[in-house]
VOTILO-534135 format. One record per residue (C-alpha): residue number from 1; x, y, z. Coordinates in Angstrom, 1 decimal, decimal comma. Layout:
# VOTILO-534135
atom n = NUM&u = X&v = Y&w = Z
...
//
This chain:
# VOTILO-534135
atom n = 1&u = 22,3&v = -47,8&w = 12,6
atom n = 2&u = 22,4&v = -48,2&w = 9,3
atom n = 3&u = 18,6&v = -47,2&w = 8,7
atom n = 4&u = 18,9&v = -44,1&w = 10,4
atom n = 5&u = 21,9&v = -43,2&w = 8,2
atom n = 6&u = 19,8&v = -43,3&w = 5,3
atom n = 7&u = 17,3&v = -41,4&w = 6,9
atom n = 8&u = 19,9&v = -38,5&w = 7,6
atom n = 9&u = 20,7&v = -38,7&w = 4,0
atom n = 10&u = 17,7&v = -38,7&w = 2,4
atom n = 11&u = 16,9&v = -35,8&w = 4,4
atom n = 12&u = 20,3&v = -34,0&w = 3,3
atom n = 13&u = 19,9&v = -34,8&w = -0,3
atom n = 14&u = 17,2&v = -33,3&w = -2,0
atom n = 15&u = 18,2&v = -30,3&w = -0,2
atom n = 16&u = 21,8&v = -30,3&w = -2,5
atom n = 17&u = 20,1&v = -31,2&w = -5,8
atom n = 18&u = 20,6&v = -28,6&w = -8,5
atom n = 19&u = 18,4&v = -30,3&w = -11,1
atom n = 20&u = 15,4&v = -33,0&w = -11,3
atom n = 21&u = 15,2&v = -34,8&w = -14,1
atom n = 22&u = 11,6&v = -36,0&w = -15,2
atom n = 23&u = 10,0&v = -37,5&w = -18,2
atom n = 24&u = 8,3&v = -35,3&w = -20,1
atom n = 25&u = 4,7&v = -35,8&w = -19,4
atom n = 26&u = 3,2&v = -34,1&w = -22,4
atom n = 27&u = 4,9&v = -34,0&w = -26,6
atom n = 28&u = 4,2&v = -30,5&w = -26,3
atom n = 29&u = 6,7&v = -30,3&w = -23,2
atom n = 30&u = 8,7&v = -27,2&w = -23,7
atom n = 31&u = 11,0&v = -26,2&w = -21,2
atom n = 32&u = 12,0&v = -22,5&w = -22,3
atom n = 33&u = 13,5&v = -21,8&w = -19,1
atom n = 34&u = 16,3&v = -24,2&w = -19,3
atom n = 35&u = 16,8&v = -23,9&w = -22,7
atom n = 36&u = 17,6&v = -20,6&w = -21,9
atom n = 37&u = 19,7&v = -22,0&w = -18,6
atom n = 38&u = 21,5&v = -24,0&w = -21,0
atom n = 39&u = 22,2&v = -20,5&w = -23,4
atom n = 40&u = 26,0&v = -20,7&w = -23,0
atom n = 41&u = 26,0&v = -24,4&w = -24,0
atom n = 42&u = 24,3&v = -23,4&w = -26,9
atom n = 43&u = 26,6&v = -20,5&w = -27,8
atom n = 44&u = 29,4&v = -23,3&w = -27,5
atom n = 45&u = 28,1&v = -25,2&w = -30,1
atom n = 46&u = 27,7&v = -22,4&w = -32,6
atom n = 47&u = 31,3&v = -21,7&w = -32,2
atom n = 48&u = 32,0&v = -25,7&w = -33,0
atom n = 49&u = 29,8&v = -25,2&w = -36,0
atom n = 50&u = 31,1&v = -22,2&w = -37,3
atom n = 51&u = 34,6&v = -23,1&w = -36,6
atom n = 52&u = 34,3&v = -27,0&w = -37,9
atom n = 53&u = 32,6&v = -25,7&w = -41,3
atom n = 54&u = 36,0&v = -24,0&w = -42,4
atom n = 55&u = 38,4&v = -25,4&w = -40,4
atom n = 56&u = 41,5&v = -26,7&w = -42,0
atom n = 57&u = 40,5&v = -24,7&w = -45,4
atom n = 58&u = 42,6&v = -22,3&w = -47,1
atom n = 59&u = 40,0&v = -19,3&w = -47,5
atom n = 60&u = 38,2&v = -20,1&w = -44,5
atom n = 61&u = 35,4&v = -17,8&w = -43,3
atom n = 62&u = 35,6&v = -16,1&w = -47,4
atom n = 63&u = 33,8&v = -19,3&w = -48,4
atom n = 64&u = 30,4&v = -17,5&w = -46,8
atom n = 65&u = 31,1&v = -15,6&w = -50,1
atom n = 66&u = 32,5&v = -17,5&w = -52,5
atom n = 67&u = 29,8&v = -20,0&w = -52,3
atom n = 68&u = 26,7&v = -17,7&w = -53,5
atom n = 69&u = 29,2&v = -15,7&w = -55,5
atom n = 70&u = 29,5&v = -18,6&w = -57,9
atom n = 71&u = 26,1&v = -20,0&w = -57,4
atom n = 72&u = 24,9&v = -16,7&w = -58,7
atom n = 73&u = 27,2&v = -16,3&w = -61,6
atom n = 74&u = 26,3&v = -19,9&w = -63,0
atom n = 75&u = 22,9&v = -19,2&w = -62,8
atom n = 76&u = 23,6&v = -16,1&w = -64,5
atom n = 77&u = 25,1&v = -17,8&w = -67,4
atom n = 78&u = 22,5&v = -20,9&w = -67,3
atom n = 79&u = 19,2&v = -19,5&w = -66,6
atom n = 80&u = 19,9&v = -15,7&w = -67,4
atom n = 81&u = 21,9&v = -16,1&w = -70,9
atom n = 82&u = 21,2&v = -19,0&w = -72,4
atom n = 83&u = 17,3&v = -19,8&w = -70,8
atom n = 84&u = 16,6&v = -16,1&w = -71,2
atom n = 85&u = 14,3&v = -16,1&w = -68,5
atom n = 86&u = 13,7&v = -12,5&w = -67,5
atom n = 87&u = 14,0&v = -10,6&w = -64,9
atom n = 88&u = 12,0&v = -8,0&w = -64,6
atom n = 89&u = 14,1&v = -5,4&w = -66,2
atom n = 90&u = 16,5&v = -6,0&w = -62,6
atom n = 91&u = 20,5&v = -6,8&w = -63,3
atom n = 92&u = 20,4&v = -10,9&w = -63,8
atom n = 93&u = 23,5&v = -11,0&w = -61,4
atom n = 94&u = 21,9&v = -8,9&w = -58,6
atom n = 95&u = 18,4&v = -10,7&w = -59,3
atom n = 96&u = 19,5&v = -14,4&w = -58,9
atom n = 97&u = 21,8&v = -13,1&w = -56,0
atom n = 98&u = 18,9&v = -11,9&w = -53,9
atom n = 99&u = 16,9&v = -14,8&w = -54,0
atom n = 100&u = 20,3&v = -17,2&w = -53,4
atom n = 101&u = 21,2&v = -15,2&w = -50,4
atom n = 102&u = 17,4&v = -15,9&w = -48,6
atom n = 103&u = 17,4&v = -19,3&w = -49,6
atom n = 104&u = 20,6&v = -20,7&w = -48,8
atom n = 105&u = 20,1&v = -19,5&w = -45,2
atom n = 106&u = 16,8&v = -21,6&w = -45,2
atom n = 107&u = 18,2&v = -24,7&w = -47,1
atom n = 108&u = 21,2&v = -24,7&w = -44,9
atom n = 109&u = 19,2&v = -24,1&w = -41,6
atom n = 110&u = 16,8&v = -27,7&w = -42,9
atom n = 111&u = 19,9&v = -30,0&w = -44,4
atom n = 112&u = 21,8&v = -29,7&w = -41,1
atom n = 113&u = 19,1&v = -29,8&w = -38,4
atom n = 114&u = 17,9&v = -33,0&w = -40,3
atom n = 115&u = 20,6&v = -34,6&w = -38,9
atom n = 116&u = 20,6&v = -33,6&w = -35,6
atom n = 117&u = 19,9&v = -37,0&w = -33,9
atom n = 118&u = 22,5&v = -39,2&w = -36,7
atom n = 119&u = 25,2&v = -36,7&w = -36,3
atom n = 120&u = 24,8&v = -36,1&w = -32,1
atom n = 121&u = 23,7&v = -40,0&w = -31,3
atom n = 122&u = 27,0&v = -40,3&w = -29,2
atom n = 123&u = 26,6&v = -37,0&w = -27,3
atom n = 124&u = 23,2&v = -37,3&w = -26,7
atom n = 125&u = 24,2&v = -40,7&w = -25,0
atom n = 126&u = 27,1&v = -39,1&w = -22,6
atom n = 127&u = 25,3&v = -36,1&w = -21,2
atom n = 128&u = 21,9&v = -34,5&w = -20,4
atom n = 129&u = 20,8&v = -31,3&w = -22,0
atom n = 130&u = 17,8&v = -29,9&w = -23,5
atom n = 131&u = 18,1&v = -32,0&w = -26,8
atom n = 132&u = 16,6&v = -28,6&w = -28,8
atom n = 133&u = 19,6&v = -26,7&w = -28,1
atom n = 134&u = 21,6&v = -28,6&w = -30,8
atom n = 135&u = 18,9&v = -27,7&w = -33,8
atom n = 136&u = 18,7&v = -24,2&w = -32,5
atom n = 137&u = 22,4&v = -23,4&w = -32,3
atom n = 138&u = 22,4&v = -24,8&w = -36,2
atom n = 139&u = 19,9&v = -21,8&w = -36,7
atom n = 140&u = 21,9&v = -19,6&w = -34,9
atom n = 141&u = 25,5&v = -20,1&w = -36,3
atom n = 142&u = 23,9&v = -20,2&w = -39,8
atom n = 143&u = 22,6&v = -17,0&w = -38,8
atom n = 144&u = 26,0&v = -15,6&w = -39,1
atom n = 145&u = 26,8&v = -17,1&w = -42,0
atom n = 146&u = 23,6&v = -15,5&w = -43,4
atom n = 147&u = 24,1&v = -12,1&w = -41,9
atom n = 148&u = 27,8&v = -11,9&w = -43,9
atom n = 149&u = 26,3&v = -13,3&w = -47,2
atom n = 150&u = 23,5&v = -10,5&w = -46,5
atom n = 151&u = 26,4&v = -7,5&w = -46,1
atom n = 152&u = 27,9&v = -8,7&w = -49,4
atom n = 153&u = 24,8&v = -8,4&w = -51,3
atom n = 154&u = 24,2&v = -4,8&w = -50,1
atom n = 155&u = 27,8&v = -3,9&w = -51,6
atom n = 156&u = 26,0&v = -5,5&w = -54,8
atom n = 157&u = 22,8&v = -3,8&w = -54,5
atom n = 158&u = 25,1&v = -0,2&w = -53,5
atom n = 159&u = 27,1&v = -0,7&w = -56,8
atom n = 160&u = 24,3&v = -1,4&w = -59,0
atom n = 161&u = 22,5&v = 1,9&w = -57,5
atom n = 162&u = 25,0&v = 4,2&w = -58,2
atom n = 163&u = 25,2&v = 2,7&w = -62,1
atom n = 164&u = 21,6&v = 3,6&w = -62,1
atom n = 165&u = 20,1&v = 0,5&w = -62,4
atom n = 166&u = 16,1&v = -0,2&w = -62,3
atom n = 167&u = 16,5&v = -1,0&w = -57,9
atom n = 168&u = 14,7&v = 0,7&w = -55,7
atom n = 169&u = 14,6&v = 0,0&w = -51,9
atom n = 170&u = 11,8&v = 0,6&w = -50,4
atom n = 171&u = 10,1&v = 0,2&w = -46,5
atom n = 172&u = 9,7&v = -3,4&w = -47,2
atom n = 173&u = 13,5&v = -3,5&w = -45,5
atom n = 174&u = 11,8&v = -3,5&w = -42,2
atom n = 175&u = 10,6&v = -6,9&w = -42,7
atom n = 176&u = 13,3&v = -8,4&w = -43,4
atom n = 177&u = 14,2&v = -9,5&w = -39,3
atom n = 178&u = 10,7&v = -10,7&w = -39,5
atom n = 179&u = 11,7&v = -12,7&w = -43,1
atom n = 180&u = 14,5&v = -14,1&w = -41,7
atom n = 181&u = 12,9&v = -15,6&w = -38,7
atom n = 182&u = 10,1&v = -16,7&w = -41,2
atom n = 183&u = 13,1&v = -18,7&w = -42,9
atom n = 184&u = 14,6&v = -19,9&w = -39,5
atom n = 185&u = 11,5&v = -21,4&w = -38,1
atom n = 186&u = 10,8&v = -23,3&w = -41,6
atom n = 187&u = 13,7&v = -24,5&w = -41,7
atom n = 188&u = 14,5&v = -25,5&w = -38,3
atom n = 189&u = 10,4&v = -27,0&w = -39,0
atom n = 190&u = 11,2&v = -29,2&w = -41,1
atom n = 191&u = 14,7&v = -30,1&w = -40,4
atom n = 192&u = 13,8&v = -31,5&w = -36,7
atom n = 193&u = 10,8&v = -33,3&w = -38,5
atom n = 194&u = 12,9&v = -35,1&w = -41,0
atom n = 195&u = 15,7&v = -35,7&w = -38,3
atom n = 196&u = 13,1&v = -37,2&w = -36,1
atom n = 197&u = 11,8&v = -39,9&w = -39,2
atom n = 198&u = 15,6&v = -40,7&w = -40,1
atom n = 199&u = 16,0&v = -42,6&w = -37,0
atom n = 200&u = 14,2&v = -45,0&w = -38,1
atom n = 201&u = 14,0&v = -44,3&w = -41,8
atom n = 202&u = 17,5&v = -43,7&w = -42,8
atom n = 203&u = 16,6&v = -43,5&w = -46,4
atom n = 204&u = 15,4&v = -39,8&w = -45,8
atom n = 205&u = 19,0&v = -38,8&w = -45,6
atom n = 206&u = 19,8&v = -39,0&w = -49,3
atom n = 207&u = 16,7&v = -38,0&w = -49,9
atom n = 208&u = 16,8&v = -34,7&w = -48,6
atom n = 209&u = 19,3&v = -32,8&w = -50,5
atom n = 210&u = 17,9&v = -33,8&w = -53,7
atom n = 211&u = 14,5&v = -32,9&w = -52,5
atom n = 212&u = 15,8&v = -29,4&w = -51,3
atom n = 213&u = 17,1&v = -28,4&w = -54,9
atom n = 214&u = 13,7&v = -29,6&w = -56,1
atom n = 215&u = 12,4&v = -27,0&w = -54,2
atom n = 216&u = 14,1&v = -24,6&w = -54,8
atom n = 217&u = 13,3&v = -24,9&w = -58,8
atom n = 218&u = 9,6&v = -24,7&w = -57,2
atom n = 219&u = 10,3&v = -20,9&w = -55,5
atom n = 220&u = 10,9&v = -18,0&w = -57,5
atom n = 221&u = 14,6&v = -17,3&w = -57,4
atom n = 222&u = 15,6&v = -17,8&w = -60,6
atom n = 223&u = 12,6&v = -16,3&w = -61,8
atom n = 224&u = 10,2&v = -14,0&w = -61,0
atom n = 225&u = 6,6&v = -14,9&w = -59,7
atom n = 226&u = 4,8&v = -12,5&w = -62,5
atom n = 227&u = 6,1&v = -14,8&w = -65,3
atom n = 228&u = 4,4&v = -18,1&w = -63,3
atom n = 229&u = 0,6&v = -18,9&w = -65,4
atom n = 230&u = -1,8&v = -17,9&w = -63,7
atom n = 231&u = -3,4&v = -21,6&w = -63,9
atom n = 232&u = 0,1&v = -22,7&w = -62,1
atom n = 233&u = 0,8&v = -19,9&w = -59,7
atom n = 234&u = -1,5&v = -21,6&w = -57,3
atom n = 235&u = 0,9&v = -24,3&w = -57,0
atom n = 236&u = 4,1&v = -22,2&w = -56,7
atom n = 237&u = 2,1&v = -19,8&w = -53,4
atom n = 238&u = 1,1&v = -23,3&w = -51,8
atom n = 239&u = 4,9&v = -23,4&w = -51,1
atom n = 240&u = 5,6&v = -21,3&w = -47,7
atom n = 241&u = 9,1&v = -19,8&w = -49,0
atom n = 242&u = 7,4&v = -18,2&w = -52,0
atom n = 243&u = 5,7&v = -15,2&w = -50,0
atom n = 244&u = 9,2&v = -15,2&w = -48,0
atom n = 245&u = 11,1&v = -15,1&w = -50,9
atom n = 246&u = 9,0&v = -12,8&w = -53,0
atom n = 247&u = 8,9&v = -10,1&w = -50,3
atom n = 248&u = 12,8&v = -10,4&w = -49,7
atom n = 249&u = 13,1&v = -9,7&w = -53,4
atom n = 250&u = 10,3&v = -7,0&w = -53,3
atom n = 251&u = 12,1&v = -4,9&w = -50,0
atom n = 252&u = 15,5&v = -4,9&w = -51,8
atom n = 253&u = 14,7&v = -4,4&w = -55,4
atom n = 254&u = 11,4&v = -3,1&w = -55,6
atom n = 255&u = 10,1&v = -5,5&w = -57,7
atom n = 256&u = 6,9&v = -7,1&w = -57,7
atom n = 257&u = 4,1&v = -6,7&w = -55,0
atom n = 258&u = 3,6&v = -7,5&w = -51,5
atom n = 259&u = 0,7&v = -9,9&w = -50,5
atom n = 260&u = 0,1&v = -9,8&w = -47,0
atom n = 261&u = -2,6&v = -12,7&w = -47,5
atom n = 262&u = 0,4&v = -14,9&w = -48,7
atom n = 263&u = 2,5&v = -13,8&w = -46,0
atom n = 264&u = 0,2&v = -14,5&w = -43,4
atom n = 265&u = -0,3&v = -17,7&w = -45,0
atom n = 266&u = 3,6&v = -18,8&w = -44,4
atom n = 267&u = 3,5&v = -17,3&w = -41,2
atom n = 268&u = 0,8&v = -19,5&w = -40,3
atom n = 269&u = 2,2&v = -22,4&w = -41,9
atom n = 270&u = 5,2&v = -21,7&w = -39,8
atom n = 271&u = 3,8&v = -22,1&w = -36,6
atom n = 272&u = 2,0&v = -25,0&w = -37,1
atom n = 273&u = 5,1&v = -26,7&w = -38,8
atom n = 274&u = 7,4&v = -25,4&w = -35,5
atom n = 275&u = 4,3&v = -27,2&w = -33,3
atom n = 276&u = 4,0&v = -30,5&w = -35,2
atom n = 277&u = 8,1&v = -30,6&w = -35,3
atom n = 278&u = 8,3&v = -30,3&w = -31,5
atom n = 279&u = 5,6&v = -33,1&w = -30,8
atom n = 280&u = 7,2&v = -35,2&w = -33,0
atom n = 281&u = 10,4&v = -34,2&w = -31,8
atom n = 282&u = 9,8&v = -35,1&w = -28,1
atom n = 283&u = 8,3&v = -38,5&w = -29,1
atom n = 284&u = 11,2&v = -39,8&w = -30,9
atom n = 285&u = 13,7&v = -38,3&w = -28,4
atom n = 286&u = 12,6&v = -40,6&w = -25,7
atom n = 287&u = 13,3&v = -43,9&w = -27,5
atom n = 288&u = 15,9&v = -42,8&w = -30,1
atom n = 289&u = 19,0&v = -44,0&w = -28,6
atom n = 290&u = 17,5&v = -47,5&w = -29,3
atom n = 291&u = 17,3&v = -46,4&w = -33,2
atom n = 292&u = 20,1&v = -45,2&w = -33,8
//
């Protein structure tokens, strides 16, 4: 009896599953298709990110502002007055704000995807979803963040217009959707990289805000990439946000010159980063939980 009653169930069963869960059987395992089944889960944790960021705060949501406001006006002071380094003939304030605006999107995208297993270790032990969807709602709710940060700088850039300042908009503007993905995928690149290594290297944490403000000395925000040596400029391109950057600045301001060469080179760099990240990334993910 009680053999043909698991007979009748295991013919009822598989019949009433909704979802097969299977190792994945290669690193490069990518399941687009239920990441994008999973799209309101996602969605839900960019709303817990946006909200948790400001949460319990005074000014709230006007810290998207404050913060490059008075990153901007100390470099102003620091590197505009009393370093002198020039600007090409653009408004010091409206300069150093361009650059700040593309980069914090980036740095902010790399810091918090870099902890995506630390921070999620007791989710990730709870429930089953596409572990991906946590770094890529990071992405998107910055996103937001970068999109009001990106309206504030075109009051700047309308204001310094109408004074007639030396800023010229041009085409370039067109490319700044592609830019900002450009940003998003290097960031989200290297963040699931280093978040992947701190499981078992925990050291990599402190490291990684200290090493992302060395960087950003090594990308021309706070100056521009005409005023590089020739004999070091090779060194400052070899860094992927320098094309990204440069071009931001270019499509906004009109300063300096597009090199598609150099753009194609982060573009490429880019996808092989977002390749070696998700091979990595599916390795550590099937043994982390022991790690953490």
């Amino acid at each position: 009896m009680n053999t043909m009653n698991n007979q009748q169930q295991a013919n009822i069963l598989p019949d009433e599953w909704t979802m097969i869960l299977r190792p994945k059987r290669s690193l490069l395992d990518i399941n687009l298709k239920e990441l994008w089944q999973y799209r309101d889960l996602i969605m839900l944790f960019v709303k817990r990110d946006f909200v948790s960021k400001f949460k319990q705060t005074i000014l709230g949501p006007l810290w998207f502002i404050i913060q490059p406001l008075l990153t901007t006006i100390m470099f102003t002071i620091i590197f505009g007055n009393i370093a002198g380094i020039p600007t090409n003939g653009i408004p010091k304030i409206l300069f150093y704000m361009t650059g700040i605006v593309g980069w914090t999107y980036f740095s902010t995208c790399l810091n918090e995807t870099s902890q995506t297993f630390i921070k999620n270790a007791s989710i990730f032990g709870k429930v089953y979803f596409p572990r991906l969807a946590l770094p890529i709602s990071v992405v998107i709710s910055n996103l937001v963040s970068f999109v009001i940060q990106f309206v504030f700088l075109l009051f700047f850039l309308a204001y310094f217009m109408i004074k007639g300042s030396n800023v010229s908009p041009n085409y370039l503007v067109l490319w700044i959707p592609f830019l900002v993905l450009l940003m998003a995928g290097l960031g989200l690149g290297f963040g699931i990289i280093i978040s992947s290594l701190t499981t078992k290297y925990r050291d990599l944490t402190h490291l990684v805000t200290f090493g992302v403000t060395l960087w950003m000395y090594a990308t021309p925000i706070i100056y521009p990439l005409s005023g590089i040596p020739e004999k070091y400029r090779i060194f400052v391109l070899a860094n992927p946000m320098t094309a990204v950057v440069e071009t931001f600045k270019t499509a906004l301001l009109g300063v300096g010159q597009i090199n598609y060469l150099h753009l194609l080179y982060s573009f490429c760099f880019t996808i092989v980063l977002l390749i070696v990240g998700v091979i990595i990334f599916n390795k550590v993910e099937k043994t982390f939980m022991d790690t953490v």
